[in-house]
RODO-123731 format. One record per residue: residue number from 1; residue in one letter; chain; x, y, z of N, C-alpha, C in turn. Coordinates in nm, 2 decimals, padded with zeros to 4 digits. Layout:
# residues N
+-----+---+---+--------+--------+--------+--------+--------+--------+--------+--------+--------+
!   k ! r ! c !    nxx !    nyy !    nzz !   caxx !   cayy !   cazz !    cxx !    cyy !    czz !
+-----+---+---+--------+--------+--------+--------+--------+--------+--------+--------+--------+
! NUM ! a ! A !      X !      Y !      Z !      X !      Y !      Z !      X !      Y !      Z !
...
+-----+---+---+--------+--------+--------+--------+--------+--------+--------+--------+--------+
***
This chain:
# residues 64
+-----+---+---+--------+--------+--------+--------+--------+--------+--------+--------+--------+
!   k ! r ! c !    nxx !    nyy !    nzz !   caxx !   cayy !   cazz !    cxx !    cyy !    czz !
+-----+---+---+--------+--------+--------+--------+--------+--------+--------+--------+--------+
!   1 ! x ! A !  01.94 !  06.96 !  03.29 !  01.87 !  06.88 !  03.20 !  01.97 !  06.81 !  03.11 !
!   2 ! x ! A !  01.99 !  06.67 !  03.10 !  02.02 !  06.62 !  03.02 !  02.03 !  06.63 !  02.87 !
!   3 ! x ! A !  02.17 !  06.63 !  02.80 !  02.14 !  06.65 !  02.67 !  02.04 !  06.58 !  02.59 !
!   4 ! x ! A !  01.99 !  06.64 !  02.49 !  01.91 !  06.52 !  02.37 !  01.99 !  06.51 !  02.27 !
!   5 ! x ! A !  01.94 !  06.40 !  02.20 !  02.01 !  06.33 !  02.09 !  01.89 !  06.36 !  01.96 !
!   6 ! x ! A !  01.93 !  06.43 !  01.89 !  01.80 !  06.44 !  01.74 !  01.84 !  06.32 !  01.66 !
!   7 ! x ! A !  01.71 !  06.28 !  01.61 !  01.74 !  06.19 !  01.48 !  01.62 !  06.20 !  01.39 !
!   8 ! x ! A !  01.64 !  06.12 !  01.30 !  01.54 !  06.11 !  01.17 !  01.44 !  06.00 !  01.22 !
!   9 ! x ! A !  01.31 !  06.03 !  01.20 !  01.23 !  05.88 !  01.21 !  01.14 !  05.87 !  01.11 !
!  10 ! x ! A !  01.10 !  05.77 !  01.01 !  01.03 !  05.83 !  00.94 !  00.92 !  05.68 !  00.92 !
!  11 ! x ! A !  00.80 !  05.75 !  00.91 !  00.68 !  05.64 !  00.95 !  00.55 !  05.69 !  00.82 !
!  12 ! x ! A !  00.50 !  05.64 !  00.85 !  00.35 !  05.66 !  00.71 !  00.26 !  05.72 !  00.77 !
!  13 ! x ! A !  00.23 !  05.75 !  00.64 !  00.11 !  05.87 !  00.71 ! -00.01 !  05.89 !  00.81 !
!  14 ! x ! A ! -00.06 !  05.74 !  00.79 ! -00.15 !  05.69 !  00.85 ! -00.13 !  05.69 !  01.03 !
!  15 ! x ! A !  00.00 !  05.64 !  01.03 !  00.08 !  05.61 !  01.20 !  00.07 !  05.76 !  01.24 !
!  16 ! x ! A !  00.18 !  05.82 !  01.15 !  00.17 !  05.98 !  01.17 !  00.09 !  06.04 !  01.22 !
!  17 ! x ! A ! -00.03 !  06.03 !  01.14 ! -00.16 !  06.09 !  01.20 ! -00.26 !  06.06 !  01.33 !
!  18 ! x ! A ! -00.23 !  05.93 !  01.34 ! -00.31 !  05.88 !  01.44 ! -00.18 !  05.89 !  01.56 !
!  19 ! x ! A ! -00.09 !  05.93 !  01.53 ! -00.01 !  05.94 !  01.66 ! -00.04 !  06.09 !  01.70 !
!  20 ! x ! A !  00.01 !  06.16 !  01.59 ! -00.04 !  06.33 !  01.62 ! -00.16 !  06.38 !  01.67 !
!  21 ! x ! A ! -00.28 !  06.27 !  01.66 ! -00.39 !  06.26 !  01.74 ! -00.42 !  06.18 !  01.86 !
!  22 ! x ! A ! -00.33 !  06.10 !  01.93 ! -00.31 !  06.05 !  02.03 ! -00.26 !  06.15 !  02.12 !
!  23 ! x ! A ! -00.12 !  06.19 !  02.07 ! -00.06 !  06.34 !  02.11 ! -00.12 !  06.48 !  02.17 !
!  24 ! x ! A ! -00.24 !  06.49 !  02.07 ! -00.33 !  06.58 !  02.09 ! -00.47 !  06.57 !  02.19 !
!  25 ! x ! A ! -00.46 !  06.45 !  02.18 ! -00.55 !  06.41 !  02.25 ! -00.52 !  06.44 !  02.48 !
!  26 ! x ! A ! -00.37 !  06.42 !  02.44 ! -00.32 !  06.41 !  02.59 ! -00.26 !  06.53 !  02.59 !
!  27 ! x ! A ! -00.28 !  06.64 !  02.53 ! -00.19 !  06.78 !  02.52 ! -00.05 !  06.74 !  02.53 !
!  28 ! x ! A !  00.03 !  06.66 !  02.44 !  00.16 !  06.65 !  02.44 !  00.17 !  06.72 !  02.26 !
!  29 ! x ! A !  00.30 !  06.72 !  02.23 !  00.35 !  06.72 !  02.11 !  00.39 !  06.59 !  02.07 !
!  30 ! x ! A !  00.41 !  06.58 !  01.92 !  00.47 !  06.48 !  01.88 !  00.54 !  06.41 !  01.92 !
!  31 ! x ! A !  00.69 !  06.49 !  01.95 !  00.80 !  06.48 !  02.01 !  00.75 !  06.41 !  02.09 !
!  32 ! x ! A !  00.68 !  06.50 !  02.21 !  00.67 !  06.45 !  02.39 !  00.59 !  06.32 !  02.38 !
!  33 ! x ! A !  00.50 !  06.30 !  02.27 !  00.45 !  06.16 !  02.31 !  00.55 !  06.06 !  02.27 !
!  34 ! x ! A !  00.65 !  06.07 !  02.16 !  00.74 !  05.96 !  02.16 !  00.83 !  05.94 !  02.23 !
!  35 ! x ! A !  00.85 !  06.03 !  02.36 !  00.96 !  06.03 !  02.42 !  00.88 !  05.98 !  02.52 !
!  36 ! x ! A !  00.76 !  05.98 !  02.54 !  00.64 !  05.94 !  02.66 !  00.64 !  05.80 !  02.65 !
!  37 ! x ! A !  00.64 !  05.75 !  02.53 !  00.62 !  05.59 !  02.49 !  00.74 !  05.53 !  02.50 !
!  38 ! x ! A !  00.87 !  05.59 !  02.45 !  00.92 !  05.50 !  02.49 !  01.00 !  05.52 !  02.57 !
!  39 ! x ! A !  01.01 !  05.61 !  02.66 !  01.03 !  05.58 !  02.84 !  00.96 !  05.50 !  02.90 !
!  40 ! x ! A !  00.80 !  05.49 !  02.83 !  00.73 !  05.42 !  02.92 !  00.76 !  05.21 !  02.86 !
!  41 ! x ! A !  00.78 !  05.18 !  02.75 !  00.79 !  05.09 !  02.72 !  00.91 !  05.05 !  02.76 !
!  42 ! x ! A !  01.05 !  05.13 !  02.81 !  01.18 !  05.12 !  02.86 !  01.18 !  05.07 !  02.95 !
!  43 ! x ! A !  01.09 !  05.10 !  03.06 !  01.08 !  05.09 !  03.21 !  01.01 !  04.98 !  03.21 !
!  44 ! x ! A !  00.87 !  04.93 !  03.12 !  00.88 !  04.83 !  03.12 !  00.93 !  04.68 !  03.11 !
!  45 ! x ! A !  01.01 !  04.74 !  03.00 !  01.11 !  04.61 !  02.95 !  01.22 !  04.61 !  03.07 !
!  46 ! x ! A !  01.23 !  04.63 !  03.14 !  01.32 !  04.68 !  03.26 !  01.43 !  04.73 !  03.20 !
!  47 ! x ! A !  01.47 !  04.82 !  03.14 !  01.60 !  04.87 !  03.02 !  01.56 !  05.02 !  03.06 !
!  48 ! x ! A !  01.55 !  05.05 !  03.11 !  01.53 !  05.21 !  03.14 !  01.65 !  05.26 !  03.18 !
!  49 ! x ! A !  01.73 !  05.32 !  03.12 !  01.84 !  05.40 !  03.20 !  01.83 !  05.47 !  03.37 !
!  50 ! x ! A !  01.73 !  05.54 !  03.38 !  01.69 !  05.62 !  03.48 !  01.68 !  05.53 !  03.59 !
!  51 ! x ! A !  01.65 !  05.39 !  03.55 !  01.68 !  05.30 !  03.70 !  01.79 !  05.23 !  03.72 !
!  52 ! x ! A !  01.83 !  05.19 !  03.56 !  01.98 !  05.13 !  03.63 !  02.06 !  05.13 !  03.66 !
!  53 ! x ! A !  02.13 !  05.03 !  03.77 !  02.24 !  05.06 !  03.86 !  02.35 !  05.03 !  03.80 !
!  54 ! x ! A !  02.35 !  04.94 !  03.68 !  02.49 !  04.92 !  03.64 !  02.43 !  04.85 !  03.45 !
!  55 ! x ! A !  02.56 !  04.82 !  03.42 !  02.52 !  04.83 !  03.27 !  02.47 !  04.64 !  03.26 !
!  56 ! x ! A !  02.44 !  04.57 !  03.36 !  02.42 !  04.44 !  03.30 !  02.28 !  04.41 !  03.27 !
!  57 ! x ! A !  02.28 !  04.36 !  03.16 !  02.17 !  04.35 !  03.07 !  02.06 !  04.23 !  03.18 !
!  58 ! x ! A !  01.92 !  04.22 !  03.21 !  01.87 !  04.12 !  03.30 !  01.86 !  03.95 !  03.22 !
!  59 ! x ! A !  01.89 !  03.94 !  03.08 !  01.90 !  03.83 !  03.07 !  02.04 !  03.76 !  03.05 !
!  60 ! x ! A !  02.12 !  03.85 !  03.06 !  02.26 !  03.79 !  03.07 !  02.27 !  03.78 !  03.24 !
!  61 ! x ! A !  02.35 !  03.64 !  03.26 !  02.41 !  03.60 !  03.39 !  02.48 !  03.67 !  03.42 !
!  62 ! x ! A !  02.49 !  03.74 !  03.58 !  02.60 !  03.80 !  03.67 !  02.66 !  03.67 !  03.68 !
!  63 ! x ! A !  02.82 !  03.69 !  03.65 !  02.88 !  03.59 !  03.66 !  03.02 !  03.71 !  03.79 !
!  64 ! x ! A !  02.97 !  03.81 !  03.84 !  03.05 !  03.86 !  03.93 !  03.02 !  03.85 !  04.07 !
+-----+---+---+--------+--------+--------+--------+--------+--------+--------+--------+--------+
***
């Protein structure tokens, strides 16, 4: 398993709560839903570590 990285995140209450209830809603934890969202928004944006083959960003030009 890959290491994790902790950090601080801090959001209002309102967000908080309705994420803790999104969370609950899908039997995740806090944590696992944020980590759900934004792997899932990563792989969207095509920026997902897990797929890429090399470090170049898709709107900068391969000039190799």
């Amino acid at each position: 398993m890959a290491a994790k990285k902790s950090f601080v995140l801090r959001m209002d209450e309102a967000t908080y709560a309705a994420l803790e209830k999104w969370a609950a809603d899908e039997f995740r934890s806090v944590n696992g839903q944020l980590e759900w969202l934004i792997d899932k928004m990563l792989r969207e944006a095509g920026r997902s570590p897990k797929n890429q083959k090399d470090n170049t960003r898709k709107d900068e030009p391969n000039t190799h």
